[in-house]
C-alpha positions in Angstrom: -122.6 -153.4 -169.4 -123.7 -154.0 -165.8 -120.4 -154.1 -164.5 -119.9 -150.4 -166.1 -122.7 -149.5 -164.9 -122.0 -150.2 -161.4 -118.5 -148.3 -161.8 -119.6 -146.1 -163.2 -122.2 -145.2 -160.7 -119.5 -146.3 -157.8 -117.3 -143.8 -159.2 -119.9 -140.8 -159.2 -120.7 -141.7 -155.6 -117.5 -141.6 -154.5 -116.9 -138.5 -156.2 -120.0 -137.3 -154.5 -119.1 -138.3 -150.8 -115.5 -136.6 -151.5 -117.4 -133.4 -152.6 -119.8 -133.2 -149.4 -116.8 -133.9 -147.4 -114.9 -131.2 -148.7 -118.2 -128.9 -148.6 -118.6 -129.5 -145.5 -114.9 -128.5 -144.2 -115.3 -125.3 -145.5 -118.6 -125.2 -144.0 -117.1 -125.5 -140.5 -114.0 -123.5 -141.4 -111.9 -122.0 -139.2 -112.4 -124.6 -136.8 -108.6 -124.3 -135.8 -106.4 -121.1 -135.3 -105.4 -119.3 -138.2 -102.2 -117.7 -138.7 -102.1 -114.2 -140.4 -98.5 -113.4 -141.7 -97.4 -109.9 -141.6 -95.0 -109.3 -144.1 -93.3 -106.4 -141.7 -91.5 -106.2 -138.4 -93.8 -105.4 -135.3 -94.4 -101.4 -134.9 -95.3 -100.4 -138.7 -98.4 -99.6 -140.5 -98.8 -103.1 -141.9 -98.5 -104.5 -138.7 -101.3 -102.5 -137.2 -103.3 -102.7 -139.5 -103.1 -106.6 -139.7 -103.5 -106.9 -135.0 -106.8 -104.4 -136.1 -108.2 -106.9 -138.4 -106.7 -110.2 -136.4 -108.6 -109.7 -132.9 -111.6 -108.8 -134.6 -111.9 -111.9 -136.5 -110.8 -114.1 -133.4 -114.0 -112.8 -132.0 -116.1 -113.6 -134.9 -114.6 -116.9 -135.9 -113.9 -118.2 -132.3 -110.7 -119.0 -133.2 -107.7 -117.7 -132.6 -106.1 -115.7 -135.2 -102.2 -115.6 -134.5 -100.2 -112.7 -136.1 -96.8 -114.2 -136.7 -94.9 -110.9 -137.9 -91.8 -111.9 -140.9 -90.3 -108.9 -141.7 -86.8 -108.7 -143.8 -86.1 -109.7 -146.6 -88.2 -106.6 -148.6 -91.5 -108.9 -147.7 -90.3 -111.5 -149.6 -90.0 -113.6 -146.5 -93.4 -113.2 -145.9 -94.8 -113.0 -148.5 -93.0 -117.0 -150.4 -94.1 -118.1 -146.8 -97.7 -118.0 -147.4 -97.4 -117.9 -151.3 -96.1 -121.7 -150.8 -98.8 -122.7 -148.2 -101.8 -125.3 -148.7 -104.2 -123.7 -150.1 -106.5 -123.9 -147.0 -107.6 -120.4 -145.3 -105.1 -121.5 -142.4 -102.7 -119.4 -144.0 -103.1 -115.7 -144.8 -100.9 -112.9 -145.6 -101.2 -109.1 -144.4 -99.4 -107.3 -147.5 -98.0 -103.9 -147.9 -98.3 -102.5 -151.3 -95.1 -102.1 -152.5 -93.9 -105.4 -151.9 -96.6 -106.5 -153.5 -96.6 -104.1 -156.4 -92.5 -103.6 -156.9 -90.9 -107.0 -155.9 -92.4 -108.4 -159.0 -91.0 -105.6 -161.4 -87.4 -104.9 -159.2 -86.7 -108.4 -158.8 -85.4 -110.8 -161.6 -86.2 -114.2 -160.0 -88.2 -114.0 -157.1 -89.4 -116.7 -155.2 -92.7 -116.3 -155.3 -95.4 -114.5 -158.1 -98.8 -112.2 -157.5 -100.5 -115.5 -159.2 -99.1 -117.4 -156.4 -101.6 -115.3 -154.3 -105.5 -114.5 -154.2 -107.2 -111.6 -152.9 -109.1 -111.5 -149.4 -110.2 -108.2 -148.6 -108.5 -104.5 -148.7 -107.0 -103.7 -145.1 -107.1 -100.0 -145.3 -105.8 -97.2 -147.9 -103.1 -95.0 -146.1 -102.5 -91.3 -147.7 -98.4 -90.7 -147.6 -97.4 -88.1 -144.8 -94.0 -85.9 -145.4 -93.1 -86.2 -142.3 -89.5 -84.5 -140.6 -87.8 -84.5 -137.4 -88.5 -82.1 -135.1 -84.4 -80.3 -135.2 -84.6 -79.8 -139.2 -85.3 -75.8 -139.2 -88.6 -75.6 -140.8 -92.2 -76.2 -140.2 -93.7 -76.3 -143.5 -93.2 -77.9 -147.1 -92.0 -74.7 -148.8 -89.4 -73.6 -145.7 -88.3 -77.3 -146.0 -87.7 -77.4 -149.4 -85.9 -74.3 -149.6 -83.3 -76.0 -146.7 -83.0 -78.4 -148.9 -81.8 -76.8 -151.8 -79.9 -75.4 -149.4 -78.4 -78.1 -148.3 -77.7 -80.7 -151.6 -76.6 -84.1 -150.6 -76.6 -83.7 -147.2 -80.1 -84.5 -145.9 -81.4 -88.1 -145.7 -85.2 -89.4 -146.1 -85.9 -92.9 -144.7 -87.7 -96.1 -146.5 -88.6 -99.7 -145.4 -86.0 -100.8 -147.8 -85.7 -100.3 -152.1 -88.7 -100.2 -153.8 -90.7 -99.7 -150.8 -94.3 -96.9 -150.7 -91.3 -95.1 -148.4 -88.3 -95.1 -150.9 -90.8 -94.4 -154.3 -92.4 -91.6 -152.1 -88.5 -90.2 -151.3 -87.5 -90.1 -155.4 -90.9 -88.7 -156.6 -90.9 -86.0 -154.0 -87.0 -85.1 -154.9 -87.9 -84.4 -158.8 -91.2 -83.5 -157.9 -89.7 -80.9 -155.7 -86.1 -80.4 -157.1 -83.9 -81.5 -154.3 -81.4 -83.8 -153.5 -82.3 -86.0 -150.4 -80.1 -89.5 -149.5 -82.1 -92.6 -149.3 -81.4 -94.6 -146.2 -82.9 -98.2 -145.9 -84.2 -99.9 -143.0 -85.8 -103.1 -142.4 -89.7 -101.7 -141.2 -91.4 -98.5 -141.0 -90.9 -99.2 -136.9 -87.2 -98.6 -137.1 -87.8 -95.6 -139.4 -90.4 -94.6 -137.1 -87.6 -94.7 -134.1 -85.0 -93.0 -136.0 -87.2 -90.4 -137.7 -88.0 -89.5 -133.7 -84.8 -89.4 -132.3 -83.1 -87.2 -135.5 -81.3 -89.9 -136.8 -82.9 -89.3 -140.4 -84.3 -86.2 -141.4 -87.7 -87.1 -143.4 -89.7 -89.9 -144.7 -92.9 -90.2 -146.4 -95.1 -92.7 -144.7 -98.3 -93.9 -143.9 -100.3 -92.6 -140.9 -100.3 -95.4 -138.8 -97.0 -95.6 -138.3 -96.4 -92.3 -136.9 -100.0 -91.1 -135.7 -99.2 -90.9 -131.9 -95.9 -89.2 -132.8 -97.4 -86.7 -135.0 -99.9 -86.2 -132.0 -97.7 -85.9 -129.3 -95.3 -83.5 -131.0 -92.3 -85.5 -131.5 -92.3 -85.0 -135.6 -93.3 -82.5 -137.8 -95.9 -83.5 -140.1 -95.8 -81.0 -143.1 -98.3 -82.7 -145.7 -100.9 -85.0 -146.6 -99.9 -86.4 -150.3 -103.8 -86.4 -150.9 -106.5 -84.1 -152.8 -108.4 -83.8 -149.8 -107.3 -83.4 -145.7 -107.3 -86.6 -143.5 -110.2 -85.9 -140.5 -107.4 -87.4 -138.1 -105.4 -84.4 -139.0 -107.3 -81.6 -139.7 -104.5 -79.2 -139.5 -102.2 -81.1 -142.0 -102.5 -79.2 -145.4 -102.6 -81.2 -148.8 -99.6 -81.1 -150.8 -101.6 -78.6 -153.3 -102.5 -76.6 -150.2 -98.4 -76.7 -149.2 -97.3 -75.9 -152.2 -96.6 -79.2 -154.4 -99.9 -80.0 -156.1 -97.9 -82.7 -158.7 -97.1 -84.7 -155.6 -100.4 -87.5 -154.7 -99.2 -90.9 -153.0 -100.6 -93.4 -150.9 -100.4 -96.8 -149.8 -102.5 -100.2 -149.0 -102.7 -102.9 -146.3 -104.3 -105.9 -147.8 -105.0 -109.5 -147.0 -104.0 -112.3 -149.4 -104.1 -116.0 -149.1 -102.2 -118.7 -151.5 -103.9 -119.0 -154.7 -106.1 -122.2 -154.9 -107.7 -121.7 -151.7 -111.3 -122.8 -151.9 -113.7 -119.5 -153.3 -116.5 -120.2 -150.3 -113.5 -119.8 -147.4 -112.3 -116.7 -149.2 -115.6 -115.1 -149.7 -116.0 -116.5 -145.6 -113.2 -114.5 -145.0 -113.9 -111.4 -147.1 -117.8 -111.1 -145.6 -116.1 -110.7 -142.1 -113.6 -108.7 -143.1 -116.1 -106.1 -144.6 -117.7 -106.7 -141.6 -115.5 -106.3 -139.0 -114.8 -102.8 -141.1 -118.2 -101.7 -140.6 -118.3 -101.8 -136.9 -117.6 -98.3 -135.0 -114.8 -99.2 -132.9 -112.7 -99.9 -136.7 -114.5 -97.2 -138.3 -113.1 -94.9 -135.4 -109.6 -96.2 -135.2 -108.9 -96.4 -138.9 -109.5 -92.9 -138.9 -107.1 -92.2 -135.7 -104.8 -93.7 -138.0 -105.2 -91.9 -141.0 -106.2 -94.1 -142.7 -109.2 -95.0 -145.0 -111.7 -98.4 -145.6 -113.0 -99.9 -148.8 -116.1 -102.4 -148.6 -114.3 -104.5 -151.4 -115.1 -108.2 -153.2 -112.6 -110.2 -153.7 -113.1 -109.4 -157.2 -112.8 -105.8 -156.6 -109.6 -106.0 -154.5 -108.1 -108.2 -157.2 -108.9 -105.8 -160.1 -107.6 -102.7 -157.6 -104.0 -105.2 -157.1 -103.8 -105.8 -160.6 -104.1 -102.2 -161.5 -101.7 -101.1 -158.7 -98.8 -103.4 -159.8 -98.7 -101.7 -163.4 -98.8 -98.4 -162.0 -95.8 -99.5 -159.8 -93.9 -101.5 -162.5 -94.1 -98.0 -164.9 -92.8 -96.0 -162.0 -89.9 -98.5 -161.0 -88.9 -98.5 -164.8 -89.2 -94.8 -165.2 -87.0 -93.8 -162.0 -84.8 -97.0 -162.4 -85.1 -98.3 -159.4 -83.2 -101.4 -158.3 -82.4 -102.8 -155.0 -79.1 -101.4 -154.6 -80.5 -98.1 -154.1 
């Protein structure tokens, strides 16, 4: 009986030194860089978003936070990368919505699930611009739309690849609108961005941060804000209601994940300076250069918001039949 007794009670302090140990590595954490994936080529919305967030929290850890962009692959790249990682906060992901939301219902066996992942902290919430080059002839939604009726078949509209916020926007706005636009895929909204520019394509719906400076400086034509309300970074932009095509609402989301598993006090470290670093008026001020809007989200509200979104997405993928052949 003594000899169980001493197990036993060599056993619970044992358990009890590995238990302060591991208490107090999260207590210290980050106390090495961390590297924040961006499931997206350099240039795009997710990419700023995720360098907005990253040199903030280098300041406020004191460690280094290294974006290591992995774009291709429609975010799956990304996206397995850190969905496989240990489970440490050493790890995270910078996620765009789609991939998040469509992979899982356009893609039979993918290499990596949402449960694979746990929520951070929301990035930002980006209202969808339509958004044309500067040669198509018109300068509104309505004068657009007419050209393309106009013209069946032969315009093109521009997405981050199938399934993307980008190729989803492109399909609702041609029934929402009745016209017949060809989707052309690219590998990131920076390419799209590039082409949209220099004529190449003829419209995409993104998010404001990938195109803000453009818009500004004259070199596309912003026609609407899929949103019930105008964006104070673009006064002038009318809503889609206001342009004509009330039925048509869309946005997108930027949000930080890291592998399911890691330890609940490093992710609510994480999420209290994420909220934070959103609070503070040089963030507060560029997000809304960008066009884009900030949530002071839990985890457990992020989680809820992802859950919700990827039903929403997997009815609309089913619906419009979307596949990644498209």
């Amino acid at each position: 009986m003594q000899r169980r007794h001493l197990l036993t009670l060599g056993t619970a302090a044992a358990g009890s030194i590995v238990a302060s140990r591991i208490s107090q590595a999260q207590g210290a954490y980050p106390d090495r860089p961390i590297t924040l994936v961006v499931a997206a080529p350099p240039g795009g919305g997710t990419d700023i978003v995720g360098r907005m967030f990253a040199d903030h929290l280098s300041r406020e850890f004191g460690q280094q936070v290294i974006v290591d962009n992995k774009g291709g692959g429609n975010g799956n790249i990304a996206t397995a990368l850190v969905a496989k990682a240990k489970p440490d906060g050493y790890t995270l992901l910078m996620q765009y919505s789609s991939f998040h939301s469509a992979n899982p219902a356009m893609i039979k066996n993918l290499n990596w699930s949402p449960k694979d992942l746990t929520g951070v902290a929301m990035g930002a919430i980006a209202p969808q611009l339509i958004v044309i080059a500067k040669k198509v002839p018109a300068d509104n939604l309505k004068d657009f739309i007419a050209y393309a009726k106009a013209n069946p078949g032969k315009l093109n509209y521009a997405s981050f690849g199938p399934g993307s916020v980008a190729h989803i926007g492109g399909v609702l706005l041609n029934k929402a609108a009745g016209i017949d636009l060809v989707h052309i895929p690219y590998k990131g909204a920076g390419p799209v961005s590039a082409d949209l520019v220099a004529g190449q394509v003829e419209l995409a719906v993104m998010s404001p941060p990938s195109l803000a400076a453009h818009i500004r400086n004259g070199n596309v034509k912003a026609l609407a804000i899929a949103n019930e309300a105008r964006h104070p970074a673009f006064p002038e932009i009318p809503t889609t209601a206001e342009a004509g095509l009330p039925s048509f609402v869309f946005d997108a989301w930027y949000g930080m994940f890291a592998p399911a598993g890691t330890p609940k006090p490093i992710i609510d470290k994480l999420n209290a300076a994420m909220r934070k670093i959103a609070r503070l008026d040089v963030v507060v001020e560029r997000s809304t250069q960008l066009g884009t809007v900030l949530k002071d989200w839990t985890p457990e509200q992020f989680d809820r918001f992802v859950a919700a979104e990827g039903e929403v997405w997997s009815k609309l993928i089913r619906e419009n039949k979307i596949t990644l052949d498209e």
